[in-house]
C-alpha positions as CSV (number, residue, x, y, z in Angstrom):
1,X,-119.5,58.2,-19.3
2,X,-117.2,54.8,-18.6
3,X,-116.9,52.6,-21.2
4,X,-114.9,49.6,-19.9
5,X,-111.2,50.7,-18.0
6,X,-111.7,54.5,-19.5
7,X,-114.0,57.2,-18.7
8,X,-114.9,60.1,-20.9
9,X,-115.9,63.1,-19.5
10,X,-114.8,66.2,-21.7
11,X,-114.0,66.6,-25.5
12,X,-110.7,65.6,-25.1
13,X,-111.1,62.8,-23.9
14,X,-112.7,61.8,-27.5
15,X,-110.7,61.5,-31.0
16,X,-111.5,63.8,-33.3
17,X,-110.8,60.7,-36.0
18,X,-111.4,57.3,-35.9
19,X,-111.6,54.3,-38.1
20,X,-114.9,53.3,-39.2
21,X,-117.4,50.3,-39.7
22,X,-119.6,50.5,-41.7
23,X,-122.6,47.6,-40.9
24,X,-125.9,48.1,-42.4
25,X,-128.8,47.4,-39.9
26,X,-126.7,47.6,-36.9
27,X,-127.1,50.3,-33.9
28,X,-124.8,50.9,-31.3
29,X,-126.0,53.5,-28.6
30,X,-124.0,55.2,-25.4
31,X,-123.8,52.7,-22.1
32,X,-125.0,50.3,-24.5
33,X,-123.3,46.8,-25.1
34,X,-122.9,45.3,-28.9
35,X,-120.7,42.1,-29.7
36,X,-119.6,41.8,-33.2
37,X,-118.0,38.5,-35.5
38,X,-115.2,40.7,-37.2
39,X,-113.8,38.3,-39.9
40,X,-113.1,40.5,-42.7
41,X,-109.2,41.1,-43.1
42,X,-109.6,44.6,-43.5
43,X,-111.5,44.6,-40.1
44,X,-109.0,42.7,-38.5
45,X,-106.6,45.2,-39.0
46,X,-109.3,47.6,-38.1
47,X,-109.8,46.3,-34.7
48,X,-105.6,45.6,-34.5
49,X,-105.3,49.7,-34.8
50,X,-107.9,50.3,-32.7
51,X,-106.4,48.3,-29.9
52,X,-102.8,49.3,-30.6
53,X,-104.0,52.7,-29.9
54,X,-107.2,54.4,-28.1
55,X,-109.4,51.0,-28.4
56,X,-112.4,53.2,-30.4
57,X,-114.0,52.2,-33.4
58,X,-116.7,54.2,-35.1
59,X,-119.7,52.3,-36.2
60,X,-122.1,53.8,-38.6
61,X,-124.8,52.1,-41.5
62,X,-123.5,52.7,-44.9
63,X,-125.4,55.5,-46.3
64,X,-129.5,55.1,-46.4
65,X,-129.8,55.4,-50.2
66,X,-127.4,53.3,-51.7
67,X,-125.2,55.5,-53.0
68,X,-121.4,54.8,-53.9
69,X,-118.3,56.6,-54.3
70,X,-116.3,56.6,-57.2
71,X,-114.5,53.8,-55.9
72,X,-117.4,51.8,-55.1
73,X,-117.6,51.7,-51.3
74,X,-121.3,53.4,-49.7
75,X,-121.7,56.2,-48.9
76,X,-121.9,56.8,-45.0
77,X,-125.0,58.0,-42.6
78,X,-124.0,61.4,-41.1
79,X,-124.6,60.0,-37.4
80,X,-122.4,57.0,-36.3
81,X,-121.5,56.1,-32.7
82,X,-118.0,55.5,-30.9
83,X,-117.7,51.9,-29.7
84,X,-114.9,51.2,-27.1
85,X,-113.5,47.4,-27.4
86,X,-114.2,46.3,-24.0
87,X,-113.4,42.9,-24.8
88,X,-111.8,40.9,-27.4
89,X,-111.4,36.9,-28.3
90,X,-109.1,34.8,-31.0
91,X,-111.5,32.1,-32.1
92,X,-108.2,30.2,-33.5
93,X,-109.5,30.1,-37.2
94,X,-109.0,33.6,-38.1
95,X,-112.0,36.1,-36.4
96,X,-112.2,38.0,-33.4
97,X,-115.0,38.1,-31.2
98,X,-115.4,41.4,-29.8
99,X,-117.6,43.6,-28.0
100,X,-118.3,47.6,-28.2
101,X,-119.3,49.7,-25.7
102,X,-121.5,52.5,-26.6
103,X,-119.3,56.1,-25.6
104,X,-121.2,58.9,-27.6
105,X,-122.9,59.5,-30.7
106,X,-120.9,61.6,-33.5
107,X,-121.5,63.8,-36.5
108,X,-119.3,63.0,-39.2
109,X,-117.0,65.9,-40.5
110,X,-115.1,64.4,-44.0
111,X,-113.4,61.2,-44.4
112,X,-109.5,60.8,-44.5
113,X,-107.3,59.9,-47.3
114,X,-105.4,56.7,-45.8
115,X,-103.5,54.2,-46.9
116,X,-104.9,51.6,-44.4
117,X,-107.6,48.8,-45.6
118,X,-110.5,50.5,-43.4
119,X,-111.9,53.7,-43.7
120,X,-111.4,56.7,-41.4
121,X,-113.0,59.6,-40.8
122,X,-113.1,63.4,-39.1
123,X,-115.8,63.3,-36.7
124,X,-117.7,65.9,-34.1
125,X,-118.7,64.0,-30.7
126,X,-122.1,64.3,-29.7
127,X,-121.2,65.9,-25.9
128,X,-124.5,65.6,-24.5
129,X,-123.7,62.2,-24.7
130,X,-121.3,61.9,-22.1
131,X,-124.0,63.6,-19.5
132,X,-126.6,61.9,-17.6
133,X,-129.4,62.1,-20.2
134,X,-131.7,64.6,-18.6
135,X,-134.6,63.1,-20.5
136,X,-134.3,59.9,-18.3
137,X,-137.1,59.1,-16.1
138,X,-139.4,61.2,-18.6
139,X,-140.5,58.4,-20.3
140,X,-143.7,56.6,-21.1
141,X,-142.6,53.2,-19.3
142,X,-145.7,51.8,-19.6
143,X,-146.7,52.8,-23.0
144,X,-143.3,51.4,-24.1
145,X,-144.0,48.1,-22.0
146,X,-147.6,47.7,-23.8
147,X,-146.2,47.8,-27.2
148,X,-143.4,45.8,-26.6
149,X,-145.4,42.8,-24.7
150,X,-147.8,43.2,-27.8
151,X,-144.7,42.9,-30.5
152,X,-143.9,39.7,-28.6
153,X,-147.5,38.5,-28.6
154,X,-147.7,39.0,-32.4
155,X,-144.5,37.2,-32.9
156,X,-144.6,34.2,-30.5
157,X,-141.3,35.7,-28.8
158,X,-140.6,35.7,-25.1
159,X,-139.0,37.9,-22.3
160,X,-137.2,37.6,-19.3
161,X,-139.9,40.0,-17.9
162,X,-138.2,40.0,-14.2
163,X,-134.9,41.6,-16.3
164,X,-137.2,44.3,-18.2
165,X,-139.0,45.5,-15.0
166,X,-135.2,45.3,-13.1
167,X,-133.7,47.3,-15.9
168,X,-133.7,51.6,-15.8
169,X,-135.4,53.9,-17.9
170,X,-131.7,53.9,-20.1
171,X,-131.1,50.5,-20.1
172,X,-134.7,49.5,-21.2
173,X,-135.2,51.9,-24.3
174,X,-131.7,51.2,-25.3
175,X,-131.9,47.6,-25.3
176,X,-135.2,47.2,-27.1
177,X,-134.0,49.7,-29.8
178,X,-130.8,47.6,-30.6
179,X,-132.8,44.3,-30.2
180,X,-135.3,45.5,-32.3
181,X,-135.4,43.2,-35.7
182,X,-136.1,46.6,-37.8
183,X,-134.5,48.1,-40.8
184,X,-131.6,50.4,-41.4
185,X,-133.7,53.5,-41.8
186,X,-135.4,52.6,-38.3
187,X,-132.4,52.4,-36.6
188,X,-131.2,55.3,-37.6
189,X,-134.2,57.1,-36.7
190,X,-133.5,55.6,-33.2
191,X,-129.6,56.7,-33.0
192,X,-130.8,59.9,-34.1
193,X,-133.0,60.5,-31.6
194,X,-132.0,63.7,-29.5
195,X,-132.7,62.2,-25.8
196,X,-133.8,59.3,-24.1
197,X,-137.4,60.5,-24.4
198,X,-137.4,61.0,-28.2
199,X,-135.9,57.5,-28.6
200,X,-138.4,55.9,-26.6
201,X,-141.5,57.6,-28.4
202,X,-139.9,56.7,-31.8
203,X,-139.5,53.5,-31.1
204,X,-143.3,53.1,-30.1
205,X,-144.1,54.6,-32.8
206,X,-141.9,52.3,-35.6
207,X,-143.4,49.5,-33.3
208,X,-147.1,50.3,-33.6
209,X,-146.6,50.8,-37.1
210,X,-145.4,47.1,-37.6
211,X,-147.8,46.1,-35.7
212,X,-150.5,47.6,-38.0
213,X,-148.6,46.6,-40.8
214,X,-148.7,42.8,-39.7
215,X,-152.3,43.3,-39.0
216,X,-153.2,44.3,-42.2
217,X,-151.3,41.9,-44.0
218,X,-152.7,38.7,-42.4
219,X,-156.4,40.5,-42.9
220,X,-155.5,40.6,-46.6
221,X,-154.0,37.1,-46.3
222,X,-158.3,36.4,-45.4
223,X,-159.8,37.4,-48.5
């Protein structure tokens, strides 16, 4: 796996901790591209460690449920991913535009006692990650394509169709699963996924089931 200037190939080449960002309804996958508006101060610093040292950041939703610790920050999901900053902007009035770099998905293994502003936690790389997904190639293309051109049908949305044929198996579920305008428990389901194949038949199946959903609701809308 490359991930901007670095590649990872073996478990040391991961941190076994890393700061985290917690951001509800946003997914991050490996190879995958995600810019992010960091404005927060404690984020600042965040992304100011992460740079100073190995340039990783975890991101991970805060947990599904709601719940809080004592101190009243969420909960976490169990599954985050490692984002390397591949890029970084001062926008002059005090944020940082900034994009991650999927690396590999992690499992997280207890959260650190710190004095910093950001959280950061013990965390067990998903290996697999870093391998060419063997899955690849296995998927339903055109079941996925069907769904999706009927999502943008239902929605007045358009594509750049030339890009979505262009793009590989990878690239294509990846891409509509982060673009995908779902909810947090969705997207988890989606970074959860064990393989490319999985992923690909989840998200047809969270996609057919908006689309039944949207169906129903304007037939009600009728009566």
């Amino acid at each position: 796996m490359q991930a901007g200037n670095a590649h990872y190939r073996r478990e040391s080449d991961l941190p076994h901790t890393v700061p985290v960002f917690p951001l509800e309804g946003a997914l991050l996958l490996p190879a995958s591209r995600l810019p992010l508006n960091i404005f927060e101060p404690r984020y600042l610093q965040m992304v100011d460690h992460a740079i100073a040292s190995n340039r990783l950041i975890g991101l991970i939703q805060p947990s599904l449920d709601g719940a809080l610790r004592n101190d009243g920050q969420p909960e976490l999901c169990e599954v985050g991913c490692f984002g390397r900053i591949t890029s970084m902007t001062e926008t002059g009035d005090g944020r940082y535009l900034i994009a991650l770099q999927g690396v590999c998905r992690f499992r997280l293994a207890g959260e650190l006692v710190v004095k910093t502003p950001f959280r950061q936690c013990r965390v067990t790389p998903f290996l697999a990650d870093l391998e060419d997904d063997t899955a690849a190639g296995s998927i339903d293309r055109p079941a996925l394509l069907k769904v999706f051109r009927a999502y943008l049908q239902a929605n007045d949305l358009q594509a750049d169709w030339e890009g979505v044929n262009r793009a590989d198996d990878t690239m294509l579920v990846n891409a509509l699963s982060m673009m995908a305008p779902y909810g947090p428990a969705e997207k988890q389901a989606l970074l959860e996924a064990p393989d490319l194949r999985t992923r690909a038949e989840t998200l047809i199946a969270i996609t057919e089931m908006a689309l039944a959903r949207d169906n129903d609701d304007f037939g009600t809308s009728l009566q």
